[in-house]
C-alpha positions as CSV (number, residue, x, y, z in Angstrom):
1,X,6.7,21.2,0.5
2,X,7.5,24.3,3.0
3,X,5.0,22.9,5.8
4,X,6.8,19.2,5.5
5,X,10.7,21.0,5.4
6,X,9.6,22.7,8.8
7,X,8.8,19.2,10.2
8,X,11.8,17.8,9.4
9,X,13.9,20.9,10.5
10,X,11.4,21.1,14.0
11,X,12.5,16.9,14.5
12,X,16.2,17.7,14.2
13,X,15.5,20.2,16.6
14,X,13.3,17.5,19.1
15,X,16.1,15.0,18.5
16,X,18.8,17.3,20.1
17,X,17.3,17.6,23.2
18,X,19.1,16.8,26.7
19,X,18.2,13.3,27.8
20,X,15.5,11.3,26.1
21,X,14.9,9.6,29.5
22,X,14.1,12.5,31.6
23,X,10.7,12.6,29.6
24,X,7.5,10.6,30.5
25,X,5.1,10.4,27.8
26,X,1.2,8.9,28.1
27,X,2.1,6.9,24.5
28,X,4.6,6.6,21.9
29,X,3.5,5.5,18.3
30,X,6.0,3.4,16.4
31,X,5.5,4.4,12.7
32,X,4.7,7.2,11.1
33,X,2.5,6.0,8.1
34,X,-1.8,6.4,7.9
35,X,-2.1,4.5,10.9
36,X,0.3,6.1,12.8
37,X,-0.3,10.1,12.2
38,X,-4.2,9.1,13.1
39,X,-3.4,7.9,16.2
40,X,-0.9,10.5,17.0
41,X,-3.4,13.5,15.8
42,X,-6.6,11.9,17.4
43,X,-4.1,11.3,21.2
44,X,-2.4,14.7,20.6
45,X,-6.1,16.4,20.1
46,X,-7.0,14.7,23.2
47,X,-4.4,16.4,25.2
48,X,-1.9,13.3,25.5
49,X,1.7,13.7,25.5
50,X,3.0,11.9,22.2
51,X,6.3,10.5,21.3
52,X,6.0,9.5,17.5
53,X,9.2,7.2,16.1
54,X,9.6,7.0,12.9
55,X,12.3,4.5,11.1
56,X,12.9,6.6,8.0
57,X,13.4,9.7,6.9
58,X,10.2,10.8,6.4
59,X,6.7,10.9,7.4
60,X,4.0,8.6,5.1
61,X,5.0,4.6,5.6
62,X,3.9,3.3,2.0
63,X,2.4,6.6,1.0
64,X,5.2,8.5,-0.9
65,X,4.7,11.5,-2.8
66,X,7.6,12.4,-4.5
67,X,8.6,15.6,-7.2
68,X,8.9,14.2,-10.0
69,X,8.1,14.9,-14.2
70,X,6.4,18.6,-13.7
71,X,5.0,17.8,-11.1
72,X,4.1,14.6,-8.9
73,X,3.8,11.2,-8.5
74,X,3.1,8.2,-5.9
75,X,5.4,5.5,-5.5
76,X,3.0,4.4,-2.8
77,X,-0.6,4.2,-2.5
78,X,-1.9,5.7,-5.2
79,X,-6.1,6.1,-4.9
80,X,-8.7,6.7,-2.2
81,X,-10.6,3.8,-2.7
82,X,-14.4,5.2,-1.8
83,X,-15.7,8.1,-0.5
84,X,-18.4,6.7,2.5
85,X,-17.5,6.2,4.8
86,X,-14.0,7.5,4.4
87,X,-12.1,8.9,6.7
88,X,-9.3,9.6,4.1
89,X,-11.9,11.3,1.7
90,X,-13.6,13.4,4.5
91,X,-10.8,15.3,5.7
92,X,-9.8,15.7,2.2
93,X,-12.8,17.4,1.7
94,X,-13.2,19.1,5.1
95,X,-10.0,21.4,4.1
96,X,-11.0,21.8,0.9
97,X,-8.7,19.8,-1.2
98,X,-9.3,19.2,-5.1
99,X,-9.6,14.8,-5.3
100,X,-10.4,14.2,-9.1
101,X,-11.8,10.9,-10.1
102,X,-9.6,8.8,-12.7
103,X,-11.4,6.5,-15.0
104,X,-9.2,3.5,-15.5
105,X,-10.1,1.9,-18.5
106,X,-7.7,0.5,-20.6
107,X,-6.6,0.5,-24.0
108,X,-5.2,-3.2,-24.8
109,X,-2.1,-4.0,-27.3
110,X,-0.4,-7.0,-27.9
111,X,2.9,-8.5,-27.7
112,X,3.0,-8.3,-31.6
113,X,2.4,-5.2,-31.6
114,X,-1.4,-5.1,-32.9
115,X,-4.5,-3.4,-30.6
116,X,-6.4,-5.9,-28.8
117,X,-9.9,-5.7,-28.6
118,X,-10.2,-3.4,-26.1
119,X,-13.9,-3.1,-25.8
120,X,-13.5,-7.1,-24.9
121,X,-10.5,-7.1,-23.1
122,X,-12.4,-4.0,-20.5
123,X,-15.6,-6.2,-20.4
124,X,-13.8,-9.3,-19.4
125,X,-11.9,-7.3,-16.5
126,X,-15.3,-5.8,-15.1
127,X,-16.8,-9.5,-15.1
128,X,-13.1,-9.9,-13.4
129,X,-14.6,-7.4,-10.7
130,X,-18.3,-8.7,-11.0
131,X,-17.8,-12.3,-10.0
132,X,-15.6,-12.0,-6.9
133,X,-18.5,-10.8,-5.5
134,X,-20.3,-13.8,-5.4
135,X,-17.8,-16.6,-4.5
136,X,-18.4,-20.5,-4.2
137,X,-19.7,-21.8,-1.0
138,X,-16.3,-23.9,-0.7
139,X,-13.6,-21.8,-0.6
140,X,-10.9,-22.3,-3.7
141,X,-8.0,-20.3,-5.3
142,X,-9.2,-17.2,-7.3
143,X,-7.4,-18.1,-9.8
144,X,-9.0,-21.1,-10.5
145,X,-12.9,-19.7,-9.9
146,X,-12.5,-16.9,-12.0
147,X,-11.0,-18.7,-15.0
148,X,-13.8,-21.3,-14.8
149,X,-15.9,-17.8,-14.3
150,X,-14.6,-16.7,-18.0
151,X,-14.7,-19.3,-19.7
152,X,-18.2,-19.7,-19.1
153,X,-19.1,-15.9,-19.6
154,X,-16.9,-16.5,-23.2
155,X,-18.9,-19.7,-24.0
156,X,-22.0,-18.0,-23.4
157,X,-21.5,-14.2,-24.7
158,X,-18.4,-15.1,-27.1
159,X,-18.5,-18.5,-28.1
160,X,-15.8,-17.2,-30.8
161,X,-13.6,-16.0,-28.6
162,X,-13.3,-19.4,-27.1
163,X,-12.4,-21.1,-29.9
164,X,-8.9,-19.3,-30.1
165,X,-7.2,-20.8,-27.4
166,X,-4.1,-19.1,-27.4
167,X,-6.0,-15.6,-27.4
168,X,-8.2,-16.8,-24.2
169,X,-4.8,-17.5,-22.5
170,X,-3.8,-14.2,-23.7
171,X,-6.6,-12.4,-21.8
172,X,-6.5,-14.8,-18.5
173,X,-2.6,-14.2,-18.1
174,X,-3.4,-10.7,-18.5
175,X,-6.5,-10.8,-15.9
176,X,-4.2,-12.8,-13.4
177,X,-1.8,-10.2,-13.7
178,X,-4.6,-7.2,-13.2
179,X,-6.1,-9.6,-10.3
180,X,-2.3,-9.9,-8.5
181,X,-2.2,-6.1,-8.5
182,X,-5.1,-5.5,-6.7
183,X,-4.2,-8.1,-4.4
184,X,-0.4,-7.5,-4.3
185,X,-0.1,-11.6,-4.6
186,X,2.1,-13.5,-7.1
187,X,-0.6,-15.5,-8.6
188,X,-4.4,-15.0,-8.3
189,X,-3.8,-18.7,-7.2
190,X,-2.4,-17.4,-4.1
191,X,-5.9,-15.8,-2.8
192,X,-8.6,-17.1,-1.6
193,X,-11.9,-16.8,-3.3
194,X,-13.3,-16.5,0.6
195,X,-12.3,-12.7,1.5
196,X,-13.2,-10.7,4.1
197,X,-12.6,-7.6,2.5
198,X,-15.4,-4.9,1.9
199,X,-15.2,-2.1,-0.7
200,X,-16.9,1.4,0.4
201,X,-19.6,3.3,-1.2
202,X,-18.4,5.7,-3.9
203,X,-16.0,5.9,-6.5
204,X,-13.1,3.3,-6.3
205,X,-9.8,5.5,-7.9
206,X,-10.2,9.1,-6.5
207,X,-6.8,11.1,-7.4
208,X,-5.3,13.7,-5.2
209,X,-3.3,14.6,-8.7
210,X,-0.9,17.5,-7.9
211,X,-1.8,18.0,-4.6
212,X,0.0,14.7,-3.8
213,X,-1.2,11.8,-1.5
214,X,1.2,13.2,0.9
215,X,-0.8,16.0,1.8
216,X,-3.1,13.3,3.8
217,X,-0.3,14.0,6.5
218,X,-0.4,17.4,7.0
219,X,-3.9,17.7,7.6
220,X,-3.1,14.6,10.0
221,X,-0.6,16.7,11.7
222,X,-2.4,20.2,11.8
223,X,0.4,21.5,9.4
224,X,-1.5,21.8,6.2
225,X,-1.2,25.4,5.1
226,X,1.2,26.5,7.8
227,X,-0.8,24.9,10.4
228,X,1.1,25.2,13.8
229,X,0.7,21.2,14.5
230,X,0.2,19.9,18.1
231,X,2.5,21.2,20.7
232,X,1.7,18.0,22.7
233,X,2.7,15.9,19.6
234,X,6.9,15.3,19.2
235,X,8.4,13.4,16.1
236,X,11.9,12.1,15.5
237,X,12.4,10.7,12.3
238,X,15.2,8.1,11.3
239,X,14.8,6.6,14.5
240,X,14.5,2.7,14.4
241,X,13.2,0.6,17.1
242,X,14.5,-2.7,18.3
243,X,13.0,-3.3,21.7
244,X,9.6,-2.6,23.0
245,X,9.7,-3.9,26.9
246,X,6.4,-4.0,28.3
247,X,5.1,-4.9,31.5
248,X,2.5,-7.0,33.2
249,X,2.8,-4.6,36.5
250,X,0.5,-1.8,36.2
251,X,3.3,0.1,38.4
252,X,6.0,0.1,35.7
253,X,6.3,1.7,32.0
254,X,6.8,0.4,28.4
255,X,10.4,1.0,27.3
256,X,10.9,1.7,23.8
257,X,14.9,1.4,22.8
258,X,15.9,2.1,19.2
259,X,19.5,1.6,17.5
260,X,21.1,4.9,17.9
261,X,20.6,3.7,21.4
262,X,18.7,5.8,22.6
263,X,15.3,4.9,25.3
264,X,11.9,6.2,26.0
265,X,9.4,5.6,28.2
266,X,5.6,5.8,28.6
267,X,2.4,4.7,29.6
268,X,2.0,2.2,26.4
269,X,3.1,1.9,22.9
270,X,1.1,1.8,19.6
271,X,2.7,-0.1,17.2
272,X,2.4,0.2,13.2
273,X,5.1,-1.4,11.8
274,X,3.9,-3.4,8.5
275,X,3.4,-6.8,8.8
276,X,6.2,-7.7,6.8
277,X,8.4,-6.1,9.4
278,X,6.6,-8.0,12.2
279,X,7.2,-11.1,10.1
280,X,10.9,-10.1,10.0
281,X,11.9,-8.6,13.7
282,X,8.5,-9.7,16.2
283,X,11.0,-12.2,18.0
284,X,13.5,-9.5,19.0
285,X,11.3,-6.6,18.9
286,X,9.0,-7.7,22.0
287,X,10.3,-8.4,25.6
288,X,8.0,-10.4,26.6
289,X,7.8,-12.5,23.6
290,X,4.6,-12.3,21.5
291,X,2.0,-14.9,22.9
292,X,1.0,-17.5,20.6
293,X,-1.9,-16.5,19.2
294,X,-0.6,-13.2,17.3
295,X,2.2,-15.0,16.6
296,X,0.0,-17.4,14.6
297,X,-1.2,-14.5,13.2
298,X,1.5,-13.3,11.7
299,X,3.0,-16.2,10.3
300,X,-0.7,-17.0,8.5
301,X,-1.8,-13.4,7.4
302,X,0.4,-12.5,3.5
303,X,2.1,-9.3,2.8
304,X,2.9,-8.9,-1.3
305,X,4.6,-6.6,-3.1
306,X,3.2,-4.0,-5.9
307,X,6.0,-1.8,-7.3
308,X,5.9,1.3,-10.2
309,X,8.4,1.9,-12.6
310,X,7.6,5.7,-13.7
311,X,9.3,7.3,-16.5
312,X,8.8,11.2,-17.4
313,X,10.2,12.4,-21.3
314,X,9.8,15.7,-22.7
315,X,6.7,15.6,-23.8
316,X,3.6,13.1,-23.5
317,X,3.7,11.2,-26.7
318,X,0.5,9.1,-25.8
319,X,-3.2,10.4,-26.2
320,X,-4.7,13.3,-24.0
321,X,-7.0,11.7,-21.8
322,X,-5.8,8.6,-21.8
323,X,-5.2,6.4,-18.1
324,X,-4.2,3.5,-18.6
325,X,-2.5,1.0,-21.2
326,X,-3.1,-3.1,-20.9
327,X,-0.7,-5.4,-22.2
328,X,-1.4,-9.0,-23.3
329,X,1.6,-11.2,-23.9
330,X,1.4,-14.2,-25.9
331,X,2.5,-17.6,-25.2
332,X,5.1,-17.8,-27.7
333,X,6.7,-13.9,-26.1
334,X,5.9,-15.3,-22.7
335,X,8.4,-18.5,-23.3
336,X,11.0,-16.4,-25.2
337,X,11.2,-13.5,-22.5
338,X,10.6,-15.7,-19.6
339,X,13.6,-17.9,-20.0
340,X,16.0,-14.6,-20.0
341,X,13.8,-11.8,-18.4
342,X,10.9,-13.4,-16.6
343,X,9.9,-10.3,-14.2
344,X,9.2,-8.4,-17.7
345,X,6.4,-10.6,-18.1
346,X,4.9,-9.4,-15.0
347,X,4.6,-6.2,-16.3
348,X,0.8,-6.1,-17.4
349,X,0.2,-2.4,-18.0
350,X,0.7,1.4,-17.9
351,X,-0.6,4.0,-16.5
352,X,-0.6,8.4,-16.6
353,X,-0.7,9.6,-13.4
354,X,-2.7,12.4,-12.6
355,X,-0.1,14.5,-10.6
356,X,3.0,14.9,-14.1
357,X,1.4,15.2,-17.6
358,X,4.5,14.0,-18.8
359,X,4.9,10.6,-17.2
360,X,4.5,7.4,-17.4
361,X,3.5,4.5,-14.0
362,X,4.1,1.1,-15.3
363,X,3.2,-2.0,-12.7
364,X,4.6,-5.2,-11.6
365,X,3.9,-7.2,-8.9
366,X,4.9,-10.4,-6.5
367,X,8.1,-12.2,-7.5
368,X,8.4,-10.3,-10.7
369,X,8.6,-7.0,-8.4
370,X,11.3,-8.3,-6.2
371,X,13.7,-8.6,-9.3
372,X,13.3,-4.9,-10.6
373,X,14.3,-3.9,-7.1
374,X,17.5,-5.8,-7.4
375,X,18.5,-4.7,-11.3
376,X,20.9,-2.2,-12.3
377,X,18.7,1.4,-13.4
378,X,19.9,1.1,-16.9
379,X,19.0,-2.1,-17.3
380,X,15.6,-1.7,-16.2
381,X,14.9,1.5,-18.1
382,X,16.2,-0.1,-21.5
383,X,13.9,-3.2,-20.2
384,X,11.1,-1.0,-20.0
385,X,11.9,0.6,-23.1
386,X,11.5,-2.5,-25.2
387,X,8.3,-3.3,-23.6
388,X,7.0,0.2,-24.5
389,X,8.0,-0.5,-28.2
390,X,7.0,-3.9,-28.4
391,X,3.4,-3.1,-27.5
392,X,3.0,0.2,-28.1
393,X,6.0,1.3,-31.3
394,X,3.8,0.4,-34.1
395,X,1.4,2.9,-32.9
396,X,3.4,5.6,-31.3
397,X,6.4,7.1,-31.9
398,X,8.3,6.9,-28.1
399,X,11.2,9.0,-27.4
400,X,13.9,7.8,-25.1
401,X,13.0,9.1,-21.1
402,X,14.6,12.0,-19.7
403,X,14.3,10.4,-16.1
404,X,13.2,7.0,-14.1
405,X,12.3,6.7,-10.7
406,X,11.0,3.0,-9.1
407,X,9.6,2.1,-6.0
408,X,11.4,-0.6,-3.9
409,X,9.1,-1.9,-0.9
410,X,10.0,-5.4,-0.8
411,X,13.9,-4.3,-0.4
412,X,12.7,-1.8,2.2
413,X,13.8,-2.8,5.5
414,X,11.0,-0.7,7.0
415,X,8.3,-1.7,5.1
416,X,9.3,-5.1,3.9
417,X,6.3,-5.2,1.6
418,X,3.1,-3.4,-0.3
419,X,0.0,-4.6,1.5
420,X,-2.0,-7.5,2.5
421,X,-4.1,-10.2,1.1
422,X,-6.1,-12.8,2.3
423,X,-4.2,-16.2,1.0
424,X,-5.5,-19.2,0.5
425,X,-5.4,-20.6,3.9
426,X,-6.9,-17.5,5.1
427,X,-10.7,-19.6,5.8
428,X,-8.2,-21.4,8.1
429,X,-7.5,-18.2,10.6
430,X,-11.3,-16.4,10.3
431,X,-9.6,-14.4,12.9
432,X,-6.4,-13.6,12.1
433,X,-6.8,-9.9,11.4
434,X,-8.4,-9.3,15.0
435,X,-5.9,-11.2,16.5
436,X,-3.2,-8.7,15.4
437,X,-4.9,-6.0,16.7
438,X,-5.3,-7.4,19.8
439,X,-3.5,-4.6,22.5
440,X,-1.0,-6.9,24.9
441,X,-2.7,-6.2,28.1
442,X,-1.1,-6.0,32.0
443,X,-2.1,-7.9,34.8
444,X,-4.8,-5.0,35.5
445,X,-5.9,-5.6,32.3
446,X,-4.8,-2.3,30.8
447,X,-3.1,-1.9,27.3
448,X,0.4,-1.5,27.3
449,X,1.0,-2.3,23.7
450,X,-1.0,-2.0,20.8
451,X,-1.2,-2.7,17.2
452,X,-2.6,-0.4,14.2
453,X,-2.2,-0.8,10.0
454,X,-3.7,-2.1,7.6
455,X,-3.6,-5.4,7.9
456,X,-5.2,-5.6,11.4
457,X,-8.2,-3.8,10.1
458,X,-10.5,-7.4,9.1
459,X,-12.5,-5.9,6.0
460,X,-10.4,-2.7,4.7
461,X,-7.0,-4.5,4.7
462,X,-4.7,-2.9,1.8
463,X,-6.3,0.2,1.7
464,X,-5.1,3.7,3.6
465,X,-8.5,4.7,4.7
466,X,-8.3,0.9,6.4
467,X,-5.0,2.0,8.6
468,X,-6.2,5.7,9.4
469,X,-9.3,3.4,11.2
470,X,-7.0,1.6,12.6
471,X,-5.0,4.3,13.8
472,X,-8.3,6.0,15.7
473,X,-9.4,2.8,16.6
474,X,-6.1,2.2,18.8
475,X,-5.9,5.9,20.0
476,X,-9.8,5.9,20.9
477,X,-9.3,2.7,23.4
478,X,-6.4,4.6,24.9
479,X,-9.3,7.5,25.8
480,X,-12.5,7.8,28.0
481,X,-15.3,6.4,26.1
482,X,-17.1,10.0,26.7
483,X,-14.1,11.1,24.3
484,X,-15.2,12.5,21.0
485,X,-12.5,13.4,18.7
């Protein structure tokens, strides 16, 4: 917490000097989130002189760390999905920082307040896992291929199961809800069995527990453990952009303008923003305009929401050990809520997260997500509440919270959403991702602007070790291809 006070008090400092004008710099990076810092550290170890943006008051994008419980907890990313090859795990490693692995199987209850099968309910989700590994030849919803998927597997290996109708609906609104946060969509209807995304080698949920995610940025920045971070690197936080001016003459400079009114100059711009904020501001952010084709992209590629709830209470009433509780609501539950609360029924689970013994994540996702944003606290803590005690009071005795904290990405002007998915239509735009991270280039054919974040990386979208390559992949075609950093 020291190192990332001393940033904040060294940008005040930045922001107050003389003329922002007077200063030349080879690139300024808008955003200061995984992509971002990469670029800036892998520039700034070059020798470049970096300007570094950021629109809020802090450094991360949708990585947040914040106190919380005794201890931590992400209201961001929350895993390093894989350890090879990771850039996120390496450096992790390389400065010697405890990741501990979180097993995220489930124990299942039901909206009447009985304990599913859990044994089942676990086996059906890693068949979940299993089958999107070997889509159909004709690209179709997810939704609809995995059902189809389970029902087969039930007929086969649970020909009981099948027979209860009401229970298999159960377990697939349950799956569709697991499915939606994975993929931060609204429906697993919404994505397309016909993904370009890769996992990596290694385990899938790696935990920086009380460390925090957020210390990813000061090893980024050269200021983990008092390090002294790059002379040649200057941030300014809460510092928005509005107009990126770039030029086809080789001659002239990008001109970066933000609100406070305020202008920089350099030799080109790395830009990124989230798509959902490109979906939002591209038409008054660019002079020159966007050309077509990354406008296309934009418009086709999906951004989705994933949002936590987190509660902490005095004590941890649940099992030691325990990560993560499922929740399968019935049809009958599902009507009633629906009609008065629907985003409660989007609400498929809770987990403990590894950074505060004493709390509590639970998950939501797509439209259901954009409510809580937009409710009164109190109203969604004694929401919450009554979820916890439907599913969960006949077997535990729940206090009342001492504090709730939620995550609100969607409402976020800066972020404007979780992460990305490939959508249905994505077979329609095979290369969408690479035409968003196509650099706008001058007459001479040099980059003047460039694009970084996760969703311009075309097989680790949604994941932060996807935007940190992104990052180096931006800053490395800025440098000499001898250039090793």
């Amino acid at each position: 917490m020291i190192v990332r006070v001393a940033i904040l008090v060294l940008c005040v400092a930045v922001q107050g000097r003389g003329s922002p004008m007077a200063t030349t710099y080879d690139t300024i990076i808008v955003g200061l989130g995984p992509a971002g810092c990469t670029a800036a550290s892998t520039l700034a170890q070059a020798g470049k002189k970096i300007l570094a943006l950021e629109a809020q008051n802090r450094i991360g994008g949708r990585v947040k760390t914040v106190p919380f419980g005794d201890g931590v907890i992400e209201l961001g990313a929350e895993w390093i999905h894989g350890t090879h090859p990771s850039r996120v795990y390496d450096l992790a490693i390389k400065n010697n920082v405890s990741i501990i692995s979180q097993n995220l199987g489930f124990e299942a209850y039901r909206s009447n307040g009985t304990k599913a099968d859990t044994a089942l309910i676990n086996e059906l989700f890693e068949y979940t896992l299993e089958v999107q590994e070997h889509p159909p030849e004709t690209p179709q919803p997810l939704g609809q291929f995995i059902t189809t998927k389970i029902k087969e597997y039930l007929g086969e290996k649970h020909p009981d199961v099948l027979k209860d109708k009401d229970y298999v609906d159960e377990i697939l609104h349950f799956l569709d809800l697991l499915v939606d946060n994975y993929e931060a969509s609204n429906s697993w209807n919404d994505v397309t069995t016909q993904t370009h995304y890769v996992d990596l080698e290694g385990d899938q949920h790696m935990s920086w527990h009380r460390n925090g995610y957020s210390t990813l940025f000061d090893i980024l920045l050269n200021t983990y453990k008092g390090g002294p971070g790059y002379p040649n690197l200057e941030i300014q936080l809460n510092k928005e952009v509005v107009l990126i001016e770039w030029p086809t003459d080789p001659e002239q400079l990008v001109t970066v303008s933000c609100k406070d009114g305020t202008k920089y100059t350099a030799n080109n711009v790395i830009v990124t923003v989230s798509l959902g904020v490109l979906k939002e501001s591209h038409k008054t952010l660019f002079r020159p305009t966007l050309p077509g084709k990354k406008i296309k992209a934009i418009n086709s590629t999906s951004i989705g929401v994933v949002d936590k709830i987190v509660l902490s209470f005095e004590r941890a009433w649940w099992p030691k050990g325990l990560s993560f509780f499922g929740f399968l609501w019935d049809e009958n539950c599902l009507k009633r809520v629906r009609s008065e609360d629907m985003w409660m029924t989007q609400i498929f689970g809770a987990s403990c997260p590894k950074g505060s013994d004493i709390s509590m994540t639970l998950w939501t996702s797509g439209n259901g997500a954009k409510l809580v944003e937009k409710l009164p606290e109190d109203v969604v803590k004694r929401k919450i509440m009554e979820i916890l005690r439907k599913f969960l009071g006949k077997h535990f005795t729940i206090p009342e919270p001492v504090a709730m904290i939620r995550s609100d990405w969607h409402s976020n002007p800066f972020t404007r959403g979780s992460y990305t998915y490939d959508n249905v239509d994505a077979p329609k735009y095979p290369d969408a991702r690479i035409h968003l991270g196509e650099p706008l280039l001058d007459s001479a054919g040099k980059p003047r602007v460039l694009f970084a974040g996760e969703a311009t990386d075309p097989t680790h979208f949604s994941t932060v070790h996807g935007a940190t390559d992104t990052g180096y992949r931006e800053a490395m075609r800025l440098l000499p291809v001898t250039s090793k950093i």
